[in-house]
N, C-alpha and C positions, 0 to 999 in steps of 0.2 A: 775440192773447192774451198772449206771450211779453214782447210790449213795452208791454203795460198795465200788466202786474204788474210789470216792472220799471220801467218809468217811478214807479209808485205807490212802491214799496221806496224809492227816492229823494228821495220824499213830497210829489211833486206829489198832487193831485187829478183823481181819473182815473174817467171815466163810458164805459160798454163799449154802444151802442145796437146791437142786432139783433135776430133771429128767436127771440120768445119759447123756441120750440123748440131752437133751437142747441146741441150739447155743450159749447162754448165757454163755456155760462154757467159750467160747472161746473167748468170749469178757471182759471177768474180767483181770485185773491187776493181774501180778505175784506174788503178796504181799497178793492178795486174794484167799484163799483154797477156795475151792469147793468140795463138800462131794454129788455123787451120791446116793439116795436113792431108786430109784426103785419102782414099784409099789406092790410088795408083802412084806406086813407088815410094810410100808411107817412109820404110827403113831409107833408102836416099832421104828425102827430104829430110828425116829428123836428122840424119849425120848433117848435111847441110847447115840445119839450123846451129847445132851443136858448136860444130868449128867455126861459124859464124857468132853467135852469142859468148861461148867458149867461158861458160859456168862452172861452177866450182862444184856443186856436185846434181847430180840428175835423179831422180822419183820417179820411175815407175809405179805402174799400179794397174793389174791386169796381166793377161799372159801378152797379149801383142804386146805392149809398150816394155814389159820386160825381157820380153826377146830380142827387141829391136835396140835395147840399150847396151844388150849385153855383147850385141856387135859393134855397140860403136870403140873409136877411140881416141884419145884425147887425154889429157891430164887429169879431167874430171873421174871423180866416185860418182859409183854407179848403188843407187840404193832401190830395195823395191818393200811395198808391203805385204806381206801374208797376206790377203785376204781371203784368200780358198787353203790353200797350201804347200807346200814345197815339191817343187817339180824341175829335177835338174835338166831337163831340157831348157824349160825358162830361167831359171836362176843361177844357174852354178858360176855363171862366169861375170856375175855381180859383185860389186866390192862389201856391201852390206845388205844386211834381211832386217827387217824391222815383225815381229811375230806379234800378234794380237793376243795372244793367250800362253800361260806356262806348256801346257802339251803341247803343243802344236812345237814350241823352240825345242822341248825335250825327245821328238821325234827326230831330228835333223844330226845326221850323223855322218854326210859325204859331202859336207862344203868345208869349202874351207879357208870361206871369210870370215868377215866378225858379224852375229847373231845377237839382238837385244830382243826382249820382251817389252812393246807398250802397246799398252789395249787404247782402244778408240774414246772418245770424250762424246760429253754431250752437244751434240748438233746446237746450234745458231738459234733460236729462235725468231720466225720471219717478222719483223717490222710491223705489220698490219694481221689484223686479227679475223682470217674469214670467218663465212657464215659457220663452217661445217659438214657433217654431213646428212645430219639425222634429220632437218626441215627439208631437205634437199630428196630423202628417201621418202618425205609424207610420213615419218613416224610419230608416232605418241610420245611424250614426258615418259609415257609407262610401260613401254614397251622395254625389253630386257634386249640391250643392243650388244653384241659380240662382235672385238673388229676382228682382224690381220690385217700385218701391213710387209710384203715382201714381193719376188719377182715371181710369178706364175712359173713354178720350175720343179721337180720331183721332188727335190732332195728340202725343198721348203715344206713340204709335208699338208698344203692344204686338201688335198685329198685324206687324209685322215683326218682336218678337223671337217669336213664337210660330214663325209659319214656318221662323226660324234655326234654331229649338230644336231642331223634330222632324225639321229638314232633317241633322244632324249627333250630335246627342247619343245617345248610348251606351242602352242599355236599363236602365241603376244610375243615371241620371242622375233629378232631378226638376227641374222649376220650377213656383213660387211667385210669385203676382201679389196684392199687397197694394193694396187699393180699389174702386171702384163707382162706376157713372157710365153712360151712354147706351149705351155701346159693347157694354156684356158680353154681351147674346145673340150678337153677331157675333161675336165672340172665341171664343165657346161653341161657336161652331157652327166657328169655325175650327179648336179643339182636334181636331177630328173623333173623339170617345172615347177617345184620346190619356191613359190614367189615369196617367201620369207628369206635367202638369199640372195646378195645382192654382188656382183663384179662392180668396181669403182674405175678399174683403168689405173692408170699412173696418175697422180694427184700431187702438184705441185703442195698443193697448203696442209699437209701430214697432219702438224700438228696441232691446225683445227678441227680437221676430224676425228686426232683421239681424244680431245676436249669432251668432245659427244658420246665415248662409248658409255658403257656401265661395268664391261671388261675387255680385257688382251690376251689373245689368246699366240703366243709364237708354237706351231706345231711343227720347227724342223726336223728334219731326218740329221742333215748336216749343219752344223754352225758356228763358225770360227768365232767369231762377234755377239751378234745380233744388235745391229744399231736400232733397229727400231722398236729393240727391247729397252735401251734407254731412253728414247723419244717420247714412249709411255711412260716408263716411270718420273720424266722432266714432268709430266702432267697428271702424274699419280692417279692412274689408272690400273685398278687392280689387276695382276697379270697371273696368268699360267702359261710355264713354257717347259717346253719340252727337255729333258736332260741332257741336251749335244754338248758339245766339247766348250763352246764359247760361257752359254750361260749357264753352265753349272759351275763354271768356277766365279763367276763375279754376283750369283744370283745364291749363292749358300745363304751368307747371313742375310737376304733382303727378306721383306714379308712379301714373297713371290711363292705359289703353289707349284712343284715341279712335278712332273710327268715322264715315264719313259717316253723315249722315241719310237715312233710307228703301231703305240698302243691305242686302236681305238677304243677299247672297253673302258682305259684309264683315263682316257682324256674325257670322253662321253661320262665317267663318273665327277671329271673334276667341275666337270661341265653342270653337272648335276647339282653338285654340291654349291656350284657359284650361283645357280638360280633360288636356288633357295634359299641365301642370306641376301640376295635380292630380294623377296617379297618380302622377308622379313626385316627387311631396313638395314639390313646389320653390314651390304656392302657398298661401302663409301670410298672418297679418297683415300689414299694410302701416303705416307710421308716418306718418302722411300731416302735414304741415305746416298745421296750424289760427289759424296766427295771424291770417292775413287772417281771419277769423269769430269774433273775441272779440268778446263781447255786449259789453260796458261799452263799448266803442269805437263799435261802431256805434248806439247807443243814446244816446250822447254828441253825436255826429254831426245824429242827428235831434233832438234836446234844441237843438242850434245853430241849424240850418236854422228850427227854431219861434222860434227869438229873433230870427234876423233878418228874419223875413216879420215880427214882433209887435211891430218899434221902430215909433213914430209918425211915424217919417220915413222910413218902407218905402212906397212909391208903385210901382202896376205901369207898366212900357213901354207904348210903343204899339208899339213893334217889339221884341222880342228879338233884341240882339245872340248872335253864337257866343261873345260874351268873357264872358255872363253865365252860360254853364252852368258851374257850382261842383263840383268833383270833392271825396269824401272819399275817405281812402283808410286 
């Protein structure tokens, strides 16, 4: 959504295709169409669209929407983003890969389009400034509030911060898990009545609720990204996350605490260690360094990678060299 409407601000021409339903729709810029597809006959309809609009190049994002592109055909490049990871069933017959992180490009080694490196920017800040979450939970000024913020799903790993939580935190303590996904019965049942735990659902106003923590805790197992590790640090929210693939390379030099993956003992200690520069005053805002995440840059970035997949003397490999994965930075 964040890079339709700025691509369109720019004033390209910009068409948004997905699930009639989406909240997404309602979030794009006026400048931006949005074409419902529906789930019966999806891949027709988007060829439909395609050779009807007959765009110059097409974004994926997801495995349906990159499978369904990689059938269409037309003059158009076909790009998609990493956001999980390379699966030539979905990808291979894309003209471009856009990778969020160095490893994730340095894994790919049977395509044999052209591969850039651009990690994701900081989200949009919304317009209006909710209440929150913390008057909304009944909590204290003094209560020691711990959020998350991701899709209720294994490989997010809140089942390891839930066991940290109740293994170590204090009885003024709460946590806060912001989203919805396969997981949450099991989570529920893992809370074991635990009413210092709290499920939030999906929450449009993000990042008025991380206004309110006192810290972030990202506890993935898997994580190309983590957007809503930047989300916190836009609102300097002390953070500890876990060492996955995503934020261990853009979170080295921050003043972020990192943790293995799937260690409860480790995280229940960092957990530890955060409560108590809580009582003692000592954890405040953090000033975290955003420059690596200005939108215009990375925005720029992919504005490039579409011009060089879209000159007429852009022809794909039959082998991909290592020399042609393209870093931005």
């Amino acid at each position: 959504m964040d890079l339709a409407n700025r691509q369109s601000a720019l004033g390209h021409e910009v068409h948004v295709a997905g699930d009639p339903a989406s909240p997404l729709r309602q979030a794009l810029a006026p400048s931006v169409q949005f074409h419902g597809l529906g789930r019966i006959l999806r891949g027709w309809r988007l060829r439909r669209l395609i050779a009807r609009l007959r765009p110059e190049v097409c974004h994926g994002h997801l495995s349906t929407a990159c499978k369904a592109l990689g059938r269409s055909a037309g003059s158009h490049r076909t790009v998609a983003t990493l956001h999980v990871g390379y699966k030539a069933h979905q990808h291979a017959r894309l003209d471009g890969l856009i990778c969020v992180n160095h490893t994730q490009a340095a894994r790919i080694n049977d395509y044999t389009g052209t591969v850039r490196t651009i990690g994701n920017w900081q989200p949009a800040a919304p317009a209006c400034a909710p209440q929150g979450i913390r008057a909304e939970l009944g909590l204290s000024p003094q209560t020691f509030l711990v959020g998350a913020v991701g899709r209720l799903h294994a490989s997010k790993g809140n089942d390891v911060l839930i066991e940290a939580f109740r293994a170590v935190a204090p009885a003024d303590a709460a946590l806060v898990i912001l989203g919805d996904g396969p997981q949450r019965k099991q989570l529920e049942k893992l809370r074991a009545g635990d009413d210092r735990i709290h499920f939030a659902g999906y929450r449009p106003d993000v990042h008025g609720c991380l206004r309110d923590l006192d810290l972030f805790v990202s506890p993935s197992r898997e994580e190309s990204f983590g957007l809503a590790i930047v989300e916190a640090m836009s609102v300097g929210v002390p953070i500890i996350a876990t060492a996955a693939e995503g934020p261990v390379e853009f979170l080295r030099q921050q003043a972020a605490v990192l943790v293995p993956t799937g260690s409860v003992p480790a995280l229940a200690a960092a957990l530890e260690q955060a409560h108590a520069q809580f009582c003692a005053g000592r954890l405040g805002r953090v000033s975290y360094d955003l420059s690596l995440f200005d939108p215009a840059a990375r925005v720029a970035n992919i504005m490039d990678f579409y011009e060089q997949l879209a000159r007429p003397s852009y022809r794909r490999a039959t082998v991909r060299a290592a020399a042609k994965v393209a870093v931005a930075t």
